[in-house]
Backbone bond lengths (Angstrom), bond angles and torsions (degrees), N, CA, C in turn:
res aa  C-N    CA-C-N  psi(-1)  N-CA   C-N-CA  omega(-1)  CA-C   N-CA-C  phi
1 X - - - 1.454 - - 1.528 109.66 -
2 X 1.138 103.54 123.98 1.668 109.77 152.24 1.268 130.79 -109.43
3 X 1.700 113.57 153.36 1.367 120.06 -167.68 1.449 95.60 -136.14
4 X 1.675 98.16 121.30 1.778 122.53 -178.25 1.496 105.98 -126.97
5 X 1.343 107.89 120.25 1.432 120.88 154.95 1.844 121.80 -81.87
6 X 1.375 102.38 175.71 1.657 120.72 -175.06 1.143 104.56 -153.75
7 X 1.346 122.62 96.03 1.531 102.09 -178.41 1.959 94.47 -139.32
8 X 1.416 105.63 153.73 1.354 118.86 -176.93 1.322 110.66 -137.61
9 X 1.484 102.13 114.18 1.941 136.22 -141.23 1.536 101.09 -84.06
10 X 1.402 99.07 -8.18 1.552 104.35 -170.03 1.613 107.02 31.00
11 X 1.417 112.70 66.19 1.751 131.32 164.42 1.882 100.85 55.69
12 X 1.746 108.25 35.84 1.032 106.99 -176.20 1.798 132.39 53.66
13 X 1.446 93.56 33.28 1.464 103.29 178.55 1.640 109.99 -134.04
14 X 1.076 112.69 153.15 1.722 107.74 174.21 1.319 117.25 -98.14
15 X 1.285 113.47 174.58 1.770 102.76 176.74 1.495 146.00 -31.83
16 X 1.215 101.23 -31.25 1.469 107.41 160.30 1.456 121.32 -117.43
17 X 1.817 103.17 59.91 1.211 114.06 -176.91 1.740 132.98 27.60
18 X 0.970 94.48 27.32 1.176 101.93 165.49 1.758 139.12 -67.00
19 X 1.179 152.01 106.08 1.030 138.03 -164.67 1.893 135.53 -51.07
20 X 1.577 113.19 87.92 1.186 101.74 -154.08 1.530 98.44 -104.58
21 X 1.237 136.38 28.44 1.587 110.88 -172.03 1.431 115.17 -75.62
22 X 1.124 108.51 -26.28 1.839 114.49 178.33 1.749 92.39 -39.19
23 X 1.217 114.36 -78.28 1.469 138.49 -166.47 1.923 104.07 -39.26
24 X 1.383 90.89 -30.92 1.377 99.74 -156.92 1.879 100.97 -78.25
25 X 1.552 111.42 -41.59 1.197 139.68 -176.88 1.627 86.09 -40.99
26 X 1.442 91.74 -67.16 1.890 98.74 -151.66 1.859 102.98 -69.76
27 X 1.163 116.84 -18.20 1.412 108.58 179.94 1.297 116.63 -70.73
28 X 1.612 114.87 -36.39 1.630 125.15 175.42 1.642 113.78 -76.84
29 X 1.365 109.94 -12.69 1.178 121.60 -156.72 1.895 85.28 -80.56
30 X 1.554 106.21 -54.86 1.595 117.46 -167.12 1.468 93.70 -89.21
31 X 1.129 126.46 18.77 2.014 122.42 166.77 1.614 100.28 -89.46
32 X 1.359 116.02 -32.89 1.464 129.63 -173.36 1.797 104.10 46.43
33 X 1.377 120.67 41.44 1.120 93.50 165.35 1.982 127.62 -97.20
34 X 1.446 101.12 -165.78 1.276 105.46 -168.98 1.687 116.11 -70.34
35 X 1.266 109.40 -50.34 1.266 132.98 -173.30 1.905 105.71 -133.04
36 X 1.404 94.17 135.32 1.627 95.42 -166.84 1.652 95.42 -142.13
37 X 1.380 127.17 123.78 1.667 118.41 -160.69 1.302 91.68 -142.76
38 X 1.148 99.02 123.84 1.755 126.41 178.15 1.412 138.77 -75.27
39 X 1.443 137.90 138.66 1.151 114.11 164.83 1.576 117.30 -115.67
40 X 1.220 124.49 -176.05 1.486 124.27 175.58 1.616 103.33 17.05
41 X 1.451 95.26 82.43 1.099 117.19 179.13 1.771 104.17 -106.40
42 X 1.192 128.84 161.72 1.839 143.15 166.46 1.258 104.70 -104.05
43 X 1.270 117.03 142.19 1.316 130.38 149.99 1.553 108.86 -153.20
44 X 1.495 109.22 87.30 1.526 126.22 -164.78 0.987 138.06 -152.32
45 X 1.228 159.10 -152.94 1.404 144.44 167.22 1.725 106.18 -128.36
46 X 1.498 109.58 -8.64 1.745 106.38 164.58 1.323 104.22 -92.70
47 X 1.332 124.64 -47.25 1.652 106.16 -179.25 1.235 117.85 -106.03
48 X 1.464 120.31 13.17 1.502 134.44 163.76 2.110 89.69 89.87
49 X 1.810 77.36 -178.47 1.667 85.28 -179.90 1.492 124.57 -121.54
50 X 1.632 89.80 70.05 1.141 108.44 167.35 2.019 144.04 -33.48
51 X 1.539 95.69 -22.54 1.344 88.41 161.75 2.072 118.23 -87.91
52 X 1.285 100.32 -33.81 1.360 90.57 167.81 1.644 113.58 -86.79
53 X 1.171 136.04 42.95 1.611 146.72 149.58 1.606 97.34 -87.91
54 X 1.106 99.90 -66.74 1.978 107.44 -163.36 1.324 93.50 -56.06
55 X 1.384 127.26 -68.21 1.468 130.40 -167.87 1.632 117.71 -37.18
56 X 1.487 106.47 -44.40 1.579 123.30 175.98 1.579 101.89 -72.76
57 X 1.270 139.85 -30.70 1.433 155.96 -155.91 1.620 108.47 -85.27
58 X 1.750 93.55 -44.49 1.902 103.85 -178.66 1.337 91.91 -76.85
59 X 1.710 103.15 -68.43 1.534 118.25 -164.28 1.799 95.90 122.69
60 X 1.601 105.08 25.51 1.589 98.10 -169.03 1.922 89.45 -97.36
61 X 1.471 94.86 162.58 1.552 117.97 154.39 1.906 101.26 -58.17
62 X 1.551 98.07 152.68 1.625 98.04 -170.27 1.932 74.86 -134.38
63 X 1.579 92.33 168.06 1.601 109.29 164.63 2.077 93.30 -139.96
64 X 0.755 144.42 124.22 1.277 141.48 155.75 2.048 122.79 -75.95
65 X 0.902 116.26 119.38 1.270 116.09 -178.45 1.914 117.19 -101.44
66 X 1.187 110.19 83.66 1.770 99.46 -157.44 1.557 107.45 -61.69
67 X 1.353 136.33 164.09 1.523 110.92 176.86 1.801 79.36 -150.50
68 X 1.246 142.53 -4.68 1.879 137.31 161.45 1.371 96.40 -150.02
69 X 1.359 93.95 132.56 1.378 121.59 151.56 2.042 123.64 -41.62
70 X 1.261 108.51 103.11 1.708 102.87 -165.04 1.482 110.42 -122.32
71 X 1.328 134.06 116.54 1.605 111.47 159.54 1.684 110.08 64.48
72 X 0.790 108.25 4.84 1.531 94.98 170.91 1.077 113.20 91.34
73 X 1.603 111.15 21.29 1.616 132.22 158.12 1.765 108.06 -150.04
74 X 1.576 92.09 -133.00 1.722 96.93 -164.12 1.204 104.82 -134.62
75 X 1.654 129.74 164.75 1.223 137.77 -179.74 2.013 90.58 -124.59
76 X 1.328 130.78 124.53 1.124 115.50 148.91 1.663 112.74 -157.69
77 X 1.781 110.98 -114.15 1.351 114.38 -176.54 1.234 105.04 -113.69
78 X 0.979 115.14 159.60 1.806 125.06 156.78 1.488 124.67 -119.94
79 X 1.587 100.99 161.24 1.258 128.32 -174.69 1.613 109.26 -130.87
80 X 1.207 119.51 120.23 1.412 117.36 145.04 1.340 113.10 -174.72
81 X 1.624 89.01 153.64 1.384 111.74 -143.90 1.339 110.17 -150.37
82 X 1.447 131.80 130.06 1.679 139.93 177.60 1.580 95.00 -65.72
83 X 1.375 137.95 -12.43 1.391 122.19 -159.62 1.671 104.18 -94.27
84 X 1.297 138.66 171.72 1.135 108.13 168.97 1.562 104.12 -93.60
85 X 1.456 89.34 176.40 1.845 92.72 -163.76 2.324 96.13 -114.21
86 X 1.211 97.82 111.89 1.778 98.54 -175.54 1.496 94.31 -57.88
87 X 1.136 112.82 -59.75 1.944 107.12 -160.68 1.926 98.27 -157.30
88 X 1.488 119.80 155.74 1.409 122.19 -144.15 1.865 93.28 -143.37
89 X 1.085 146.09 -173.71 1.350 144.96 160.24 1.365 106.19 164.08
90 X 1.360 117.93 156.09 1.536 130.32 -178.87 1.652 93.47 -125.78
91 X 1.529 90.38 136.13 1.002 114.16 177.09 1.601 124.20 -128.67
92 X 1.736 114.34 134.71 1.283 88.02 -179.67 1.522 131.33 -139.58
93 X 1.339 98.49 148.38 1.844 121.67 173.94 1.019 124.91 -28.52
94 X 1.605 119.91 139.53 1.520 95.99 176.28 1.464 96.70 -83.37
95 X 1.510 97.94 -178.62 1.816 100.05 -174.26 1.765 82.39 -164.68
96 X 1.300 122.69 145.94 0.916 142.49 135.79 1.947 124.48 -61.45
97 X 1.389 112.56 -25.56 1.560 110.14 -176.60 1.627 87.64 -109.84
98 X 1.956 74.33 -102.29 1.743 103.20 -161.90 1.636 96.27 -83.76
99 X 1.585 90.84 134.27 0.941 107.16 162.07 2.054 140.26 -42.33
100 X 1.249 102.59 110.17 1.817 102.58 -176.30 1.331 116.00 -104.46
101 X 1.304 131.39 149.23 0.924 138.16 159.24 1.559 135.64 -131.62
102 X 0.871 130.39 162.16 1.814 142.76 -168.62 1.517 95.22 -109.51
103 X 1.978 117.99 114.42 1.370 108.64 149.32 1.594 111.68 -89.22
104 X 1.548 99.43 128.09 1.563 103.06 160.72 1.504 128.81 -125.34
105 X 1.056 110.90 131.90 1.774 140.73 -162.21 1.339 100.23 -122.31
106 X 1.725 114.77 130.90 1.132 123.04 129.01 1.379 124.66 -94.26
107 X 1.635 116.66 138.15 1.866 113.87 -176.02 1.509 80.94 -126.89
108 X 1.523 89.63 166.39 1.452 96.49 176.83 2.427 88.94 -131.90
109 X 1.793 78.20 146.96 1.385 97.13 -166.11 1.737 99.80 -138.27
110 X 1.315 113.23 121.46 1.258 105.22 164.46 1.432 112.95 66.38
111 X 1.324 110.21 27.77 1.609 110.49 -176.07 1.306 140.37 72.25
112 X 1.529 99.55 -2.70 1.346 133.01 152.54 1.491 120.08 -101.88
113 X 1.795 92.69 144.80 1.650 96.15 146.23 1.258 138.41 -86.97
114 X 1.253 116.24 162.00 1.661 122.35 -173.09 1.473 109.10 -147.06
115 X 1.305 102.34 139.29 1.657 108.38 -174.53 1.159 110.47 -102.77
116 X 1.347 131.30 131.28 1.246 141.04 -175.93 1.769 111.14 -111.09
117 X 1.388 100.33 137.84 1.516 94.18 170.70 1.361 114.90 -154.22
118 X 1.374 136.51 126.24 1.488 138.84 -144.61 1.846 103.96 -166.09
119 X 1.720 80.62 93.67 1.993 117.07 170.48 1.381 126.22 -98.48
120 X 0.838 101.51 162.48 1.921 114.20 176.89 1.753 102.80 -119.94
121 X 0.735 139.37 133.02 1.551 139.36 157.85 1.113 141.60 -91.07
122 X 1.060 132.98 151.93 1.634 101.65 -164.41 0.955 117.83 -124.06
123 X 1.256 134.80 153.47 1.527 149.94 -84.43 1.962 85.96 -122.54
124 X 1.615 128.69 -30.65 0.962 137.90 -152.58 2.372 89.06 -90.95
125 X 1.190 109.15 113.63 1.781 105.42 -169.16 2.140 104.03 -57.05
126 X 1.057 103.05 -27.13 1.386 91.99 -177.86 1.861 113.40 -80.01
127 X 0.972 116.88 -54.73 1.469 122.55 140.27 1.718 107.89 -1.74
128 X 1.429 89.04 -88.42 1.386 111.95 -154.27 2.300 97.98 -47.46
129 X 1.359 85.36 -46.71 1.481 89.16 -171.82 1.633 112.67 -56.87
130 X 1.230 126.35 -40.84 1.419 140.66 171.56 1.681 120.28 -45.04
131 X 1.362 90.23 -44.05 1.354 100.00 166.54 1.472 124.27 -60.10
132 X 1.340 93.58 -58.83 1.620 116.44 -171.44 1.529 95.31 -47.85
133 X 1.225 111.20 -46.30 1.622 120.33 -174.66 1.450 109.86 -58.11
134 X 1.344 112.92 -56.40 1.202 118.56 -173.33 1.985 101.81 -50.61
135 X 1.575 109.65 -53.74 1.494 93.67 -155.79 1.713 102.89 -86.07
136 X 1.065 105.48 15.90 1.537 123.93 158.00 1.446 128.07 -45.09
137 X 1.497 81.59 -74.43 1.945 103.68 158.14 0.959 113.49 -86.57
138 X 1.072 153.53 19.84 1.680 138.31 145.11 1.672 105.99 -75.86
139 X 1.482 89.72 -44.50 1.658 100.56 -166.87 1.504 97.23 -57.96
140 X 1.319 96.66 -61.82 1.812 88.27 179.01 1.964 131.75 -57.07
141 X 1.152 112.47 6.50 1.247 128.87 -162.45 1.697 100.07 -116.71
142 X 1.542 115.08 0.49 1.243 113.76 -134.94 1.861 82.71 -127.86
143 X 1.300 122.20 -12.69 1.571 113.13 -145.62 1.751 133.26 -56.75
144 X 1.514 104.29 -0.05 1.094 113.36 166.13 1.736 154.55 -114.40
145 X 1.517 98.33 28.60 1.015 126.32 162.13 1.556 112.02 -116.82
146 X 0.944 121.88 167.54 1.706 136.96 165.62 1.151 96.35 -80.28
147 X 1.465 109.86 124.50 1.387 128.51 145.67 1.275 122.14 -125.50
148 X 1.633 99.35 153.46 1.423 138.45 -179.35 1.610 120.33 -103.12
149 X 1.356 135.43 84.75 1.204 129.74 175.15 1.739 104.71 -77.47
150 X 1.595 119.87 143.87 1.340 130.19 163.57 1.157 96.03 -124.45
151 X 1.419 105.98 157.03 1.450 126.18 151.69 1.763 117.33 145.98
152 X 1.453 86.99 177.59 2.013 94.71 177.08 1.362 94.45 -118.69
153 X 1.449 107.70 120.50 1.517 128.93 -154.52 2.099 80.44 -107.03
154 X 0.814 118.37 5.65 2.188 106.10 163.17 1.517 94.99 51.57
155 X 1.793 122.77 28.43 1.717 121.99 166.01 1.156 127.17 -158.53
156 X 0.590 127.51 107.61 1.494 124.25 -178.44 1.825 138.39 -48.62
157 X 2.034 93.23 -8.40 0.995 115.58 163.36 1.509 119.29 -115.30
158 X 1.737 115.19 109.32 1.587 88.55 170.61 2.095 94.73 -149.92
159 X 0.902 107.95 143.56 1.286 86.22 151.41 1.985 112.58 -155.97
160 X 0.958 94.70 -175.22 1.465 116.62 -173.08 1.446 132.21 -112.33
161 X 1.107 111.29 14.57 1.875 129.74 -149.93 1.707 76.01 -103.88
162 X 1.540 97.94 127.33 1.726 114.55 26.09 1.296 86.24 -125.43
163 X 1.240 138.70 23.86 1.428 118.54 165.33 1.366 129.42 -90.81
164 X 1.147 121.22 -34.91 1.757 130.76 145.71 1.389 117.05 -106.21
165 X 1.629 83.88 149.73 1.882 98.31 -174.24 1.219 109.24 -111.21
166 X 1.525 101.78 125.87 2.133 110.23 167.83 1.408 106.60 -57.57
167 X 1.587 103.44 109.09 1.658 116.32 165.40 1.174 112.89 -47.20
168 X 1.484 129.61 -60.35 1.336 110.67 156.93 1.386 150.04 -66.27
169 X 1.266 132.59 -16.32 1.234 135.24 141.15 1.389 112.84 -29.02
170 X 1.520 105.17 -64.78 1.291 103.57 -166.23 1.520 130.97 -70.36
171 X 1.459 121.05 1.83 1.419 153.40 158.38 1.477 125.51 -89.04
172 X 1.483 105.14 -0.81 1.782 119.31 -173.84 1.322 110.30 58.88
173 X 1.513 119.07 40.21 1.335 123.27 177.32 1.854 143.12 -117.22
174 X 2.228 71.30 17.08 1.871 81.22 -158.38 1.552 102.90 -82.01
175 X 1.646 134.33 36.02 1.029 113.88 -174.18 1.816 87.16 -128.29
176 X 1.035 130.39 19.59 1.370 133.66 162.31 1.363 103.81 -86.88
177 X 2.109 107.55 132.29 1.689 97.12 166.43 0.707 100.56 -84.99
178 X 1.794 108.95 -169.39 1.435 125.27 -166.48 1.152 96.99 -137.99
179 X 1.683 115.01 -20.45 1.497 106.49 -178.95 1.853 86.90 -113.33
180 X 1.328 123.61 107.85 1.243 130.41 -167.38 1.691 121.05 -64.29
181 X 1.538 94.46 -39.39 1.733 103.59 -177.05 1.412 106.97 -60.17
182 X 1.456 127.16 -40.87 1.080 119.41 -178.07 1.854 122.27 -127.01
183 X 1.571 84.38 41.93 1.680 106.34 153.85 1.507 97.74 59.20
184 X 1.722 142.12 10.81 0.987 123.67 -174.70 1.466 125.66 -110.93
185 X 1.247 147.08 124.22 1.552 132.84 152.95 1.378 126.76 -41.93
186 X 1.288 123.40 94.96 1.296 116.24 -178.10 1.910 105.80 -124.12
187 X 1.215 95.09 -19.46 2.023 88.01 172.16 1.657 99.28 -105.19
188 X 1.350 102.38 156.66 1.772 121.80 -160.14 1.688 90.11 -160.62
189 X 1.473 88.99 155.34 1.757 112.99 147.15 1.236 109.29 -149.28
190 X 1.559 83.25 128.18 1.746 99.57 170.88 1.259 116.39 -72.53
191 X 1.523 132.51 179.85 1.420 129.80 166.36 1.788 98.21 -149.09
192 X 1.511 96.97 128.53 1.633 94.40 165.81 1.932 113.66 -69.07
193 X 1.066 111.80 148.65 1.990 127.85 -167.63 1.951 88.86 -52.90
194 X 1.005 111.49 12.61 1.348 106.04 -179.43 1.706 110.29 -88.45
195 X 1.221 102.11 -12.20 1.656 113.27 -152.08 1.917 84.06 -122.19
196 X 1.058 102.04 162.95 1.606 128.93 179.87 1.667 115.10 -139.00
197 X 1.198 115.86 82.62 1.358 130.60 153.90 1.582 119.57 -8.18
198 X 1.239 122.88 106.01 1.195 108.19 179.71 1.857 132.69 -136.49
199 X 1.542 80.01 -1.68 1.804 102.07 165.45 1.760 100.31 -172.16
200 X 1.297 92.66 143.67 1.653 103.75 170.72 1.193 117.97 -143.17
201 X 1.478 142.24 118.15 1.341 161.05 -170.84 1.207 130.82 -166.64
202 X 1.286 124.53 141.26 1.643 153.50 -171.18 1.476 97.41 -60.71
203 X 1.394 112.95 147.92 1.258 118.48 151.50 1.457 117.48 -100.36
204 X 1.467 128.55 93.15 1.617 128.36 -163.51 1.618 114.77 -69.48
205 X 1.371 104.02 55.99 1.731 116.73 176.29 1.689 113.54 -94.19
206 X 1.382 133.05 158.14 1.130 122.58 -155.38 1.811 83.57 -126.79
207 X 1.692 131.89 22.90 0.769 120.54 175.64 1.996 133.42 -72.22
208 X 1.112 91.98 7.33 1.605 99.02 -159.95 1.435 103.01 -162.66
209 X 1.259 127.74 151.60 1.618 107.70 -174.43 1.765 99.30 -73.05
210 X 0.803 125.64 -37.65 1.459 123.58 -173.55 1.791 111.91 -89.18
211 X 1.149 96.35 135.04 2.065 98.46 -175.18 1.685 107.08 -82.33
212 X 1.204 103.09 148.41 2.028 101.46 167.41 1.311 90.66 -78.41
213 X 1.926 78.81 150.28 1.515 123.27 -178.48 1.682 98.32 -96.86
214 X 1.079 113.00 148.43 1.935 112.44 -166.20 1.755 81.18 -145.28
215 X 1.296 110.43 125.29 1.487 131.56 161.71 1.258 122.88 -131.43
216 X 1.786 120.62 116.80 1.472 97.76 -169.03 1.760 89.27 -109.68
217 X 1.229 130.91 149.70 1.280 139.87 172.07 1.624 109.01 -138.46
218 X 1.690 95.05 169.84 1.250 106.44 149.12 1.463 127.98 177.97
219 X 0.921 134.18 179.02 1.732 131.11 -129.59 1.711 107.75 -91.42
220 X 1.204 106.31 142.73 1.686 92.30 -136.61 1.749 84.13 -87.77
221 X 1.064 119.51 171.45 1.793 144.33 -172.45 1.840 85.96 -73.23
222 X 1.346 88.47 145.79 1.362 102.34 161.89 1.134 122.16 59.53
223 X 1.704 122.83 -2.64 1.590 132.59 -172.80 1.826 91.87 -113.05
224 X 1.583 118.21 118.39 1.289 116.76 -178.90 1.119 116.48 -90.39
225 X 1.021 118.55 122.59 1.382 112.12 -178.72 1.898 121.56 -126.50
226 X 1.211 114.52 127.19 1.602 127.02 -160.10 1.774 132.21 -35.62
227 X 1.316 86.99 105.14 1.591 97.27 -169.75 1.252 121.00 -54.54
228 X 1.571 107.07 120.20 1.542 106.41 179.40 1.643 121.71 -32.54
229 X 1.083 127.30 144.45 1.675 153.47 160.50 1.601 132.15 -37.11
């Protein structure tokens, strides 16, 4: 079994901007999961560099995904993870504004590889749809490894079928938000049919406006999937 979070730190502050990453450290710290993928993440010298705090905090491997230029660093996604990580890359979205990007990671787990991928979307619907499109066809281009989609997709409608499956959907859980103040689901993880759903739940912390997403899975019997390198 594995256990993967999604959570978006909102720049490590909670709703009334307040500075919460301390809080935030120790909540992921006692989630103990495998893989934990970030959004609106810092790595800067105005809001500090918050993905290497947490990383030093777990003690996990990090991948950083930059997606704007900030302060004399970067604003983007995160990665970290107890597994080791083979190779990591940012990739990027089209966007009509602000700049988006796709982190992608292969880790290897259990003697397998697994593809990881952990986005933000953007907030603008034509944007947002381009994207969606884009990791559409990757996903479909992609069908023989296990994959892991993260992220806060900025909708409450998205999906990926039939090539990835909503972890929560598939638990009867897609009508819980995630961003609570304003009642909406907007962070998800998909899973390629390689994976088997096997619990899905919120972490009810008030550290960030949006709560982590906690999915524990694992790789279903009889479906082979490509032995690490």
């Amino acid at each position: 079994m594995i256990r993967v979070i999604s959570y978006n730190i909102h720049s490590g502050r909670d709703l009334f901007w307040r500075n919460r990453l301390v809080q935030m450290a120790r909540t992921l710290l006692a989630l103990d999961a495998d893989i934990i993928c970030l959004q609106e993440v810092h790595e800067n010298s105005k809001y500090g560099y918050q993905a290497q705090y947490l990383s030093e905090q777990l003690s996990y491997a990090l991948a950083f995904s930059p997606s704007i230029a900030l302060a004399g660093g970067f604003y983007g996604n995160a990665l970290l993870t107890r597994l080791p990580i083979k190779e990591s890359g940012s990739i990027f979205l089209p966007a009509k504004r602000e700049q988006r990007t796709l982190l992608s990671a292969t880790l290897l787990w259990q003697e397998h590889e697994i593809r990881v991928w952990n986005t933000h979307c953007s907030l603008q619907a034509g944007s947002r749809a381009m994207q969606v499109q884009q990791l559409r066809s990757m996903a479909a281009d992609h069908p023989e490894t296990p994959l892991l989609l993260f992220g806060d997709f900025n909708t409450t409608n998205v999906s990926f079928a039939p090539f990835l499956i909503d972890c929560a959907r598939e638990m009867g859980k897609e009508g819980v938000p995630t961003l609570p103040a304003f009642r909406r689901r907007l962070d998800y993880i998909f899973a390629s049919p390689h994976w088997q759903v096997l619990r899905y739940t919120l972490s009810p912390v008030a550290w960030s406006d949006h709560l982590p997403v906690i999915v524990e899975l694992d790789l279903r019997p009889g479906r082979p999937a490509a032995p690490a390198k």
